[in-house]
C-alpha positions as CSV (number, residue, x, y, z in Angstrom):
1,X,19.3,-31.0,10.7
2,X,18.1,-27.9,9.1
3,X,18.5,-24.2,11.0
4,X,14.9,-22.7,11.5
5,X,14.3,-19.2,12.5
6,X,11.1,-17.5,13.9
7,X,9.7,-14.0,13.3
8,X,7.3,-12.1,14.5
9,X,5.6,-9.8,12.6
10,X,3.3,-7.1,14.4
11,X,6.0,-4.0,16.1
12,X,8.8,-6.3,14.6
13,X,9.2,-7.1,11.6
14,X,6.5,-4.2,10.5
15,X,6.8,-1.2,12.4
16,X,2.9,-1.4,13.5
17,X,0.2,-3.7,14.9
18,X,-1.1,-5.2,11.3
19,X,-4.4,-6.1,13.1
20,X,-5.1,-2.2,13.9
21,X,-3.9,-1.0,10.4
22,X,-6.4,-3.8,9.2
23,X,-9.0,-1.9,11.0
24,X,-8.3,1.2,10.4
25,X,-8.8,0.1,6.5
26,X,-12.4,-1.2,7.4
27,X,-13.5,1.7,9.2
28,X,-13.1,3.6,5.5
29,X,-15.7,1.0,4.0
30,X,-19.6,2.4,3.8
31,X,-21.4,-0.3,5.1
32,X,-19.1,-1.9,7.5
33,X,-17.4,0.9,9.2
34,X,-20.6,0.8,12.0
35,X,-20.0,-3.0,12.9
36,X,-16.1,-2.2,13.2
37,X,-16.8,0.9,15.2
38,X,-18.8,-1.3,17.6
39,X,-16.6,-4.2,17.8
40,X,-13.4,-2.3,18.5
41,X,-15.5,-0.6,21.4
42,X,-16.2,-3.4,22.8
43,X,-12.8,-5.1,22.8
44,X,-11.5,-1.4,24.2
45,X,-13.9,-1.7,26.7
46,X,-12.9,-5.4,27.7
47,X,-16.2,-6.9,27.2
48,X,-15.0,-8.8,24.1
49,X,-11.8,-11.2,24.0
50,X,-8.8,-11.1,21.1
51,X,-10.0,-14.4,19.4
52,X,-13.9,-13.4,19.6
53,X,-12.6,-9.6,17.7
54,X,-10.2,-11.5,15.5
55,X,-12.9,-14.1,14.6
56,X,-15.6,-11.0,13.9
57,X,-12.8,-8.8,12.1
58,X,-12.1,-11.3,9.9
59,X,-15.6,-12.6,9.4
60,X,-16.5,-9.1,7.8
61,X,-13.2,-9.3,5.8
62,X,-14.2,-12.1,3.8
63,X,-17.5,-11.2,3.2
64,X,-16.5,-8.4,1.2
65,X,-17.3,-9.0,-2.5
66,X,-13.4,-7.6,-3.6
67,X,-11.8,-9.7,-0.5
68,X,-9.1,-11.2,-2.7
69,X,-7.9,-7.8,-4.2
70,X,-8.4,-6.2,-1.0
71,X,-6.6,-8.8,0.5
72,X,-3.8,-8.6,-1.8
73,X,-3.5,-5.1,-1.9
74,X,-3.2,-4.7,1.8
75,X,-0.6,-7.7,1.5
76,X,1.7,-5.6,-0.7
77,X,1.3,-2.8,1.7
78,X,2.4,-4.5,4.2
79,X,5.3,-6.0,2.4
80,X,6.1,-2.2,1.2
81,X,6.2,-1.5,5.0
82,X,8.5,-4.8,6.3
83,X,11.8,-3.5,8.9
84,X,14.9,-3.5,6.4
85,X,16.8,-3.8,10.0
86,X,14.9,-7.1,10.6
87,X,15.4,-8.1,7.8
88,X,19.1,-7.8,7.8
89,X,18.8,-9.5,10.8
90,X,17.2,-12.7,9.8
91,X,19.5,-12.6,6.5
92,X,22.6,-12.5,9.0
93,X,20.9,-15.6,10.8
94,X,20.2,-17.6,8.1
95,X,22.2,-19.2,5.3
96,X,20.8,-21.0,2.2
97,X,19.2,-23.9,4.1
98,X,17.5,-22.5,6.5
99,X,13.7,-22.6,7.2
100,X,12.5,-18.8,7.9
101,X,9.0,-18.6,9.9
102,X,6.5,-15.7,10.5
103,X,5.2,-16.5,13.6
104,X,2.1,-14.1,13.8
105,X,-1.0,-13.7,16.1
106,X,-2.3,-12.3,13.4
107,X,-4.4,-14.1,10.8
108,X,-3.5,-16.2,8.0
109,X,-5.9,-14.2,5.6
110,X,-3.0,-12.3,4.5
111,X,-0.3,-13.7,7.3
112,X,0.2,-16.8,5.1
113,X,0.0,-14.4,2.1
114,X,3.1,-12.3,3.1
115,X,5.1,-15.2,4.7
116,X,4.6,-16.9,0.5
117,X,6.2,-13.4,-0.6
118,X,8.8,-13.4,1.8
119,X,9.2,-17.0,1.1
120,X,9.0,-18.4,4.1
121,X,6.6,-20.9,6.1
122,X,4.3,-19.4,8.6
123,X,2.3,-19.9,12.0
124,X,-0.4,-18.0,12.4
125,X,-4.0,-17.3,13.7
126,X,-6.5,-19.0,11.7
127,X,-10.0,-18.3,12.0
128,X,-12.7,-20.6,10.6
129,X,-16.7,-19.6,11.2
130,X,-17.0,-21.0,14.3
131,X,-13.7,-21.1,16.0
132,X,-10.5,-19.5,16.0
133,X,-6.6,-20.9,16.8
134,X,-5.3,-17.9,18.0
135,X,-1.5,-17.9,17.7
136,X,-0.7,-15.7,20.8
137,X,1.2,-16.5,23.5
138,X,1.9,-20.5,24.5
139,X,-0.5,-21.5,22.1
140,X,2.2,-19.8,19.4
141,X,4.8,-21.7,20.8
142,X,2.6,-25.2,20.9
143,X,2.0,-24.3,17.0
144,X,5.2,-24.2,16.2
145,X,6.2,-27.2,17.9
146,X,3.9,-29.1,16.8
147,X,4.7,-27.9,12.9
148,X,8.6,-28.0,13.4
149,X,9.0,-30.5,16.0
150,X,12.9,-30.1,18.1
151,X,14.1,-33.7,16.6
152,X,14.0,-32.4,12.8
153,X,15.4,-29.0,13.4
154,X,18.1,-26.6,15.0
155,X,16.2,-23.9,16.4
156,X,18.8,-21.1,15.4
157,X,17.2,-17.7,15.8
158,X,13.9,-15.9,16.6
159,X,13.2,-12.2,17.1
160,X,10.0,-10.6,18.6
161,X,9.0,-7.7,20.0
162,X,6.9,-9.4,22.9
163,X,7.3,-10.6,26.0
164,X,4.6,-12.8,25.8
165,X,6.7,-14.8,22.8
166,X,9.2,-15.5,25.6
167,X,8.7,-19.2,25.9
168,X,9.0,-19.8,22.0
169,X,12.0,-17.2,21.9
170,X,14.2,-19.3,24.6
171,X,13.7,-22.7,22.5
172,X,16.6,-20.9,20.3
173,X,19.8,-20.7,20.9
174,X,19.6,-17.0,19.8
175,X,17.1,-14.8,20.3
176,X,16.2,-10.9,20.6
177,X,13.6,-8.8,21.6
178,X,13.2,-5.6,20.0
């Protein structure tokens, strides 16, 4: 059976929340910074949930007429910014046959973008118009499990920075939280 490792990405593999830097970036565009500015207050304030922000983020990501160069450029910086310690330490896990995954929370937009750089597979958020699979939590650990089911692999490592990717990090037979 193959080894399979899983990474988180947000405080882990990057040193920051990719989601907020994402923000941050849209706050700079004319036009759009307004809807952000609202959205983020009302996820601050409670009154909106993570998927219902996610799904509105990203809604106003794609409809930007540059989204694939903006897309790509904010892929690259976040490849620019990946943990060289993290990185050693999935190297040191790993050998030549094993299956390296970013799991992420965040979304696929440019989730599924960095994982192809890095290459390795990925389970993330995805968000569609209506409806988003938000890769937090359990449901990050029933998306993985459902992808790389137990019987086809050897769950070898996985590294995260939360404690809510507890469940998913004790399917391995090594794990660490940062």
């Amino acid at each position: 059976m193959k080894k399979i490792n899983a990474i988180d990405l947000d405080k882990t593999l990057l040193p920051y929340d990719s989601v907020r830097s994402l923000v941050l970036k849209l706050f700079m565009v004319p036009g759009l910074s307004a809807r952000v500015f609202i959205y983020s207050a009302l996820r601050k304030a409670g009154l909106m949930s993570r998927k219902e922000f996610l799904r509105l983020i990203t809604g106003l990501l794609r409809g930007r007429k540059d989204y694939d160069n903006f897309i790509g450029t904010f892929t690259e910086r976040l490849f620019r910014d990946l943990s060289a310690d993290i990185l050693a330490l999935v190297r040191k896990n790993s050998d030549a046959f094993t299956v390296n995954v970013l799991c992420t929370a965040s979304p696929s937009d440019y989730a599924a973008r960095l994982a192809e750089r890095l290459g390795w597979d990925c389970v993330c958020s995805r968000v569609e118009k209506d409806s988003v699979s938000h890769a937090y939590g359990d449901k990050k650990k029933a998306l993985f499990l459902e992808k790389y089911p137990a019987a086809d692999y050897t769950y070898n490592f996985a590294v995260s920075d939360c404690k809510s990717d507890l469940g998913l990090l004790k399917l391995f037979s090594k794990y660490k939280i940062v």
